[in-house]
Structures are given as structure tokens and as C-alpha cells.
N, C-alpha and C positions, 0 to 999 in steps of 0.2 A: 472738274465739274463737281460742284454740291448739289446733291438733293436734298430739298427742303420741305417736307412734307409736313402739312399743317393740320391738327385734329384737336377739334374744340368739344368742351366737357358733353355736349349736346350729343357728338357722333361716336365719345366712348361708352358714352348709357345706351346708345344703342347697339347693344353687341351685334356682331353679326352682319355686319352694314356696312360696315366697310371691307369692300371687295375688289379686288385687283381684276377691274374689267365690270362689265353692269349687269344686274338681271332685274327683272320687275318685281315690285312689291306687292305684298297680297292686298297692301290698302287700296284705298280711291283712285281712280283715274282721272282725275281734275288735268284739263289741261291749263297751260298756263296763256297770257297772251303773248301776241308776234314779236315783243319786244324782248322777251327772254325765250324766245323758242316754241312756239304754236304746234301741237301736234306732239308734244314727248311730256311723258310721266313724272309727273312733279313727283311723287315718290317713291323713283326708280332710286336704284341703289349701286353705286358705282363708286370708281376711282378714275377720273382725266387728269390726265397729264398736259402741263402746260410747260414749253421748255421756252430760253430766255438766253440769250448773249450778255443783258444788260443789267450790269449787277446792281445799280440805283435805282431802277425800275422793279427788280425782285424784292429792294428793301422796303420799298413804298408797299407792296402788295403787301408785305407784312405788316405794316406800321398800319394800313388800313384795313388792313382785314378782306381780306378778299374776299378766301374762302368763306369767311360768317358772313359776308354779305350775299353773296349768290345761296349759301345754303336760306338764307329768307324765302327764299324764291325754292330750289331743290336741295329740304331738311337732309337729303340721305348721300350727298356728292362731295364726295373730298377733294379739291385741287390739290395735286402734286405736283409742285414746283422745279423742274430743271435747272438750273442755273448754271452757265461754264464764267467764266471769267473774261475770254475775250472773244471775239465774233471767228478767230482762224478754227481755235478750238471748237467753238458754235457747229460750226459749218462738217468741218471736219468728220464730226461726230455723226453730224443728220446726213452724210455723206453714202457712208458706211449703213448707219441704220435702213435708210430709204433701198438699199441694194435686199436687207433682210426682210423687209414688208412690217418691221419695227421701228417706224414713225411717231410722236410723242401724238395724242391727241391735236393739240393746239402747237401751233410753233410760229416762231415770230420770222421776218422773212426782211430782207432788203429789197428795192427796186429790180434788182437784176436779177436775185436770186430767182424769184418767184419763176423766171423761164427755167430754170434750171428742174425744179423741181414741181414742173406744171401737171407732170402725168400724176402725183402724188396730192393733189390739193382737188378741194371741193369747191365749185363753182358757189359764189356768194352774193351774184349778182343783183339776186332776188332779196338780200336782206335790208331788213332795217336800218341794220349799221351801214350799209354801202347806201342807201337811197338818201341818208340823210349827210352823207361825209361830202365835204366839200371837193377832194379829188381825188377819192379813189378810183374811179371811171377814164380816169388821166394814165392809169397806171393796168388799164386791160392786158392781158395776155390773151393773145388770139380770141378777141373777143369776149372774153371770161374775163369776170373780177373773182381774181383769189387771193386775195390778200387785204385789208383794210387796214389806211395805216393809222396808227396811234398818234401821229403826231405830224406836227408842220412845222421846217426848220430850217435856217439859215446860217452862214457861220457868222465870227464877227473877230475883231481884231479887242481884245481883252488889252487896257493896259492903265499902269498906274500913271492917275493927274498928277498928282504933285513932283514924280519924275520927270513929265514933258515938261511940265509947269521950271524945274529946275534946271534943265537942260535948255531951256528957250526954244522947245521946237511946238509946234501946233496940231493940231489933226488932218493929215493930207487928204487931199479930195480930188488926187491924179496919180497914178502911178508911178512919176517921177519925182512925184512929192514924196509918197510912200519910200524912196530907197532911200530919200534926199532927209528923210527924220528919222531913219533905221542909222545913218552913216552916223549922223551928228551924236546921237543916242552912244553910239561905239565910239565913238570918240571922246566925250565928256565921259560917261561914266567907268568905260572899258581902263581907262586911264589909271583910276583908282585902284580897279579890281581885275585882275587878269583874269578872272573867272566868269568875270561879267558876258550875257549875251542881251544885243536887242531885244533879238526877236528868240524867246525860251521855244524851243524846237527840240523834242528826242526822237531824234532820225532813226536809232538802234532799231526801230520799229518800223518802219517803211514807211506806214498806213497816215503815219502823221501829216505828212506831205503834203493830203489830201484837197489840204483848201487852194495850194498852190496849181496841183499838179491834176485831180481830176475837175473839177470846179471851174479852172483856168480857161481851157477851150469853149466852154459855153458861155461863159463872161467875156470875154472875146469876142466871140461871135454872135453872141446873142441869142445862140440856136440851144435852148436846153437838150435837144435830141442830137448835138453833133456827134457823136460817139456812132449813131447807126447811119449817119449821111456819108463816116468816112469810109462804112463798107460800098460805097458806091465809087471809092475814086481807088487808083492805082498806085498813087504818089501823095497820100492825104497830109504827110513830114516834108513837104517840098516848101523852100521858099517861097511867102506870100499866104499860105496857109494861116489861118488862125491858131492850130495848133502849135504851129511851127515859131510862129509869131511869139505867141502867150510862155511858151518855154524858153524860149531865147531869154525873153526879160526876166524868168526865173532865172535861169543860169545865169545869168548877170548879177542879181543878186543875192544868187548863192556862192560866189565868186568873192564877196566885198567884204567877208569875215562878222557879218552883221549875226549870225546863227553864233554865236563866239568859240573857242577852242576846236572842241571837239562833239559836235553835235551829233555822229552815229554815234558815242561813243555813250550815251545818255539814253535812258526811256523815257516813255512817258509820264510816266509817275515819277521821275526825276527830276523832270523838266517843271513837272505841276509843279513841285518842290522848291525848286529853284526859281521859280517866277514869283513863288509865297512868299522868299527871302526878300525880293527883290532884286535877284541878282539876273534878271531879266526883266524888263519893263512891260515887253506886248508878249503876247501869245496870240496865236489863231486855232479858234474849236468851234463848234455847235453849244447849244444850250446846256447842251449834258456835260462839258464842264464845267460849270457854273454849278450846276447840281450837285458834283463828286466834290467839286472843289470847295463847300458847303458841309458836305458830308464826309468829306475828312476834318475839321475842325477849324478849316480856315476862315478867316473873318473878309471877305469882299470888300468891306467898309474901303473908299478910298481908290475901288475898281471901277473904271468908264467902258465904254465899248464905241467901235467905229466900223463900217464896214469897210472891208478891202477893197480899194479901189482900183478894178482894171484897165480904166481909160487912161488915155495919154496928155485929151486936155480938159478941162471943164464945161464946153461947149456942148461935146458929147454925150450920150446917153451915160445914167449910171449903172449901168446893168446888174443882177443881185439875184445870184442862183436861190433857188429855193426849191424842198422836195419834201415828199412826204417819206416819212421814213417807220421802221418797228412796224410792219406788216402783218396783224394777227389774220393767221389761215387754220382750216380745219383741213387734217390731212387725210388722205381716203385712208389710213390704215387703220384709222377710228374703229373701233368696236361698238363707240356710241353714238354715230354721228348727230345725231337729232338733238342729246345734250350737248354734244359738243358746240352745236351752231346756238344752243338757246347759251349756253355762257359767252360765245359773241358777240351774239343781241344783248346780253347784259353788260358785259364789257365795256359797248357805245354805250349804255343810256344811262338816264338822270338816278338811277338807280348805284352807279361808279362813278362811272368816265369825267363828270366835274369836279370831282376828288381830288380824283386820280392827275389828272391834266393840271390841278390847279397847285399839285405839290411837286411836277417836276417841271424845268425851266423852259422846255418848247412849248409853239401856239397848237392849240385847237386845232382840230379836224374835221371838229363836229358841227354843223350849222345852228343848231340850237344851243350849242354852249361855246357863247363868245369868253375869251380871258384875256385879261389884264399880264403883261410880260412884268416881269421883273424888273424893278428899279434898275440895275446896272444896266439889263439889255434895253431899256428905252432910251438909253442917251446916242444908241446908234439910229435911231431913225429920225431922231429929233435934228440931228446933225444934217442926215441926207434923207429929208421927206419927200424927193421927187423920184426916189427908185424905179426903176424898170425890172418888175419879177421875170427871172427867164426860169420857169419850171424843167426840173432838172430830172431827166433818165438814164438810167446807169447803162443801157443798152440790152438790145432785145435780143434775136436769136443769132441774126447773122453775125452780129456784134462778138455774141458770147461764143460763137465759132471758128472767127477771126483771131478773136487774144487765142484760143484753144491750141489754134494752128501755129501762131508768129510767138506766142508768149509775151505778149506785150503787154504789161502791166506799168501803168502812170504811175503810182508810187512808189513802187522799185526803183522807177527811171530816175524819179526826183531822187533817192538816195543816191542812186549813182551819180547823179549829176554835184553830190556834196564829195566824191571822193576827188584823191587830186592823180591827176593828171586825164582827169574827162575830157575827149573829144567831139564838144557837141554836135559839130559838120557830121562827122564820119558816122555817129549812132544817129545822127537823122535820116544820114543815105542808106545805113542799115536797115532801120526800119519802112522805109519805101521799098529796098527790095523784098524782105519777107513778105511786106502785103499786096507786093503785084502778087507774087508768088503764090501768096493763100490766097488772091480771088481766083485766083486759076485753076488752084487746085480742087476749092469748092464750088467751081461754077457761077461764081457770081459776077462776071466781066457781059 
């Protein structure tokens, strides 16, 4: 984790003002409007913490100045910047602190997380930023908005034209099209290069899996919420399953050598690496690689996008998970709450947020600030304009109690499912019996 604490010429002439924690000033009590916080001391004199998983998203608060811009609004408030490197560390971290009543002011949250750490967050239902976001109201926790998220986002299948273009293969628009230009790809170019993969994947990491392995079942089945409909059944891994379904034809294609050599054996940042060579053609991520992949020096020029396609014939819906994600929450262990929720309210509004949103690669959130996607990512919709959104949630309580019990983690599984001699039958009968097992143990039969 780096901490990156930001102080401009303005808050070292003011000696004495910057304080680890708030106390009132002797000046004016001007309040401010409801968009940066209605009811708290424009100049109060503190230090908020703001912590972050996301290290492109911490570059941009720099590059645009955060801090000098909320101080427009509160001259005497430093943001301090948390920042870990990746979300296990993230978590990890807020894990431990949240047990010590040592919560960052502000911290950023995923769909799921937010149950986890609901006794520690501030209801935000009432704000600006939630009245005006297109769906953070989608993403209640027992009724409470505690989290609003920064962004709306989809994945896509990343790959270079002038490769399909040489290999003869097209942009699939079925699933069995999808293995059927992943094969052909392994085959012309694999040919060359023993090193070569289709599809650039660094498994080493589990998380990477993601678009196949959590993504998969609600594209499937169309149910963004299937994760908490499977706490209702006994056997949710049984043949016929959507789940059951949607990973089958993963392991089938994790089966065909199309991931090339040795895909756990590679990271992420390996893998980015290897796709920049060209020694893999597609990748699958969200918007945020496109932004790192930018922000390490790479040139896109020459990069298309398509979305992955889950069905089997064209006839069928195109189904296209999508979610809000980077949940900014004010957490009760706040010293300031009041500024904490007016740098919220400034957060969303025309005062950052179309900045902000419009320097990194995911859509709006915000109803009054529509954006234009990026060049690369508009060739996937241009392709498949008839999508069907299934709004995506990582699962609620019963959900987060379920894996707690059984240990059943979808991305793990996808890794496993890349080692050799996986038995897919038998790890599906396993996982039906641990989850009769945990609804019984938790009472939810």
C-alpha cells in the first residue's frame, strides 16, 4: 500500500491546518450547498482519508487534482490518498482495520463487499449523488444505499484486427463461433510461435477468470441476481443448471490449448504484456484495461472490441452483464462525517465527476453527465446493437454466507479447471453436496 498525501502551496501557508482528524475554525460559518455537503463548516480544518484498490483511478485524482478542487469548496481539508495495488490487499487491509474501529474516512467498495461491511458505512440514501446516479438504488443493502458507484461497466473481448484479419477468421456472434476462431487463431499463429496464446489469460491470479467464470451464469441465464437465487436450491451444480451449463462450455474451452503453454504460470501484467507483443490476439477485461493498458505506454492503435458471446445460436437473446462498480461509501468510523459526505456530493458533481469519468475508460453513472466511450470500446456495440443488459450482483447476505460455509469461489474454480487432470463431474457432485450441506447447516432449506 502507498500513501499519497497531497498538500498544495495554499495549505502549507496555512500553518497549523492541517490536522490529523477535524476541529472548527475560528472563521465564518458559511454553509456550503447540498451538492458539496449542506450543514458542515466550509472552513473546518481537517484531514479525510480516502482509500482505493485502483491504482489508475488514484493517478487521475492526481493528474486532476482533487484535492485543489474540493479545497475550492473546503480551503482547509487535505485528502489523503490510500492506495494498495490490488483489491485482495484492498480488502485485506479494511478487514483488519474495520475489527480496530480504524476505517479510512471514504473507501471504495464492490457490489458484494458493501454486505460485508454494512454495520460500518453511512446510509447515503438521502444524497445528491444517489438521487441523481442512474443505479445505485439497484445495489440497496437491506434497504440502505451505502455505496454510490463511480462507474458503469461491461467487459469485452479486446483483440487485434489485422490478426483475425490474417488468420481469416471474423468476429463470432455464438459461442461456438467463439471456440471455433479461438481454435483457428491456435492454429495459424501458434504454429509460428510456441509461445503464442489466443486468448492472453494470466490465470497465476485466479481473479482473471472473471469474465468467464463469474459473469458466465448470469449471461446464461439472464438472471443478473443468479448467485442469490442459487441459495434457494440444494443441487444449484446439477445437470441442466445454467451454472452447470455455462462451465461445462468453459471447461471445454479451457481444455483446447487456446489460453497457450502455460497460462497459471503468467500474471496479469504478463499477460497485458504479451497481448502488447502480439503474442496473443484477444484478451477479455472491463474498461480499466484499456486505461492501464494506455497508462503503461501502450499504443491501442490497431485494437477492436467485441463482446463475448454466451448463446449458442443467433436466434437467441444476446445477453451482456453489466454492473456498477468502485462504490464510494462514508464509513461510521468518520471523525467527520458531515465533510466526509460533502466530498461525496462533490465527488458526483459538475464540480469533478465529468472529469473524472471522462479520463477513465468506463460509462457514467451520473444522469446528468452523459459520455462518449472510447474509440476502441465503440466497435463492440456497433457490432452487437441489439444487447440485452442483465444488471449484475455479486450476492447478498445469504449468498456471502453460503461461499463462507462451502468455500466456493468461481474464480479459483476457473483456475482449477486450467490444471490437468480436472474432474469436472466429480467437482460438480462436490459442490452440490457442500451446498445441501450449508443450507442446512444455515437454515435456509
Amino acid at each position: 500500500m502507498r500513501k499519497n498525501k497531497w498538500v498544495l502551496a495554499s495549505m502549507v501557508l496555512a500553518a497549523g491546518l492541517a490536522l490529523v482528524g477535524c476541529g472548527e475554525s475560528t472563521g465564518s460559518k458559511e454553509k456550503t450547498t447540498a451538492a458539496a455537503g449542506e450543514g458542515s463548516d466550509k472552513n473546518i480544518s481537517c484531514t479525510l482519508t480516502l482509500a482505493t484498490w485502483d491504482v489508475t483511478a488514484a493517478r487521475t485524482f492526481d493528474e486532476l487534482d482533487l484535492e485543489g478542487r474540493f479545497q475550492e469548496l473546503y480551503p482547509n481539508v487535505e485528502i489523503d490518498i490510500e492506495e494498495f495495488s490490488a483489491e485482495p490487499e484492498y480488502f485485506n487491509s479494511m478487514k483488519i482495520r474495520s475489527s480496530a474501529s480504524e476505517l479510512p474516512d471514504l473507501m471504495f467498495h464492490k457490489s458484494d463487499s458493501m454486505y460485508q461491511y454494512e454495520e460500518y458505512l453511512t446510509d447515503l440514501t438521502d444524497t445528491e449523488a444517489n438521487k441523481n446516479n442512474q443505479i445505485a438504488a439497484e445495489y440497496m443493502v437491506n434497504g440502505r444505499v451505502l455505496g454510490v458507484p463511480d462507474r458503469k461497466t461491461n467487459d469485452y473481448v479486446f483483440y487485434w484486427v489485422d490478426m483475425f484479419e490474417e488468420a481469416g477468421v471474423e468476429v463470432p456472434d455464438t459461442w461456438g463461433e467463439f471456440v471455433e476462431v479461438s481454435e483457428k487463431l491456435q492454429a495459424y499463429f501458434g504454429a509460428k510461435d510456441p509461445d503464442y496464446s489466443a486468448i492472453s489469460m494470466g490465470a497465476k491470479e485466479s481473479w482473471t477468470t472473471y469474465p468467464f467464470m463469474e459473469y458466465g451464469p448470469a449471461a446464461e441465464s439472464g438472471n443478473g441476481y443468479y448467485w442469490d437465487s442459487m441459495t434457494e436450491e440444494d443441487k444449484p451444480f446439477a445437470e441442466g443448471t445454467a451454472i452447470h451449463t455455462v462451465y461445462g462450455k468453459v471447461y471445454d474451452l479451457f481444455g483446447k490449448g487456446v489460453f497457450g503453454k502455460d497460462p497459471l504460470g503468467i500474471t496479469s501484467d504478463q499477460s497485458k504484456e504479451l497481448f502488447a507483443k502480439r503474442k496473443g490476439t484477444m484478451t477479455l477485461s472491463s474498461p480499466m484495461f484499456l486505461s492501464d493498458y494506455k497508462a503503461d505506454g501502450y499504443d491501442p492503435s490497431g485494437i477492436e472490441t467485441f463482446y463475448l458471446p454466451f448463446r449458442d445460436d443467433d436466434s437467441s437473446e444476446f445477453n451482456l452483464v453489466t454492473q456498477g462498480d468502485c462504490f464510494l461509501s462514508v464509513t461510521e468510523h468518520s471523525e467527520n462525517p458531515e465533510v466526509a459526505k460533502a466530498f461525496l456530493e462533490f465527488y458526483f458533481s459538475e464540480a469533478w465527476y465529468p472529469d473524472y469519468i471522462n479520463h477513465i475508460s468506463s460509462d457514467s453513472t451520473m444522469m446528468p453527465f452523459h459520455k462518449e466511450l472510447d474509440e476502441v470500446l465503440m466497435t463492440a456495440p456497433e457490432l452487437q446493437p441489439d444487447v440485452v443488459y442483465v444488471t449484475y450482483g455479486a450476492g447478498k447476505s445469504d449468498f456471502i454466507n453460503m461461499v463462507s460455509e462451502t468455500k466456493f469461489d468461481c474464480k479459483e474454480l476457473g483456475a482449477e479447471m486450467l490444471t490437468e487432470g480436472f474432474d469436472f463431474n466429480r467437482r460438480m457432485e462436490e459442490l452440490n453436496q457442500s451446498w445441501t450441506d450449508a443450507r442446512k447447516k444455515l437454515n435456509l432449506q
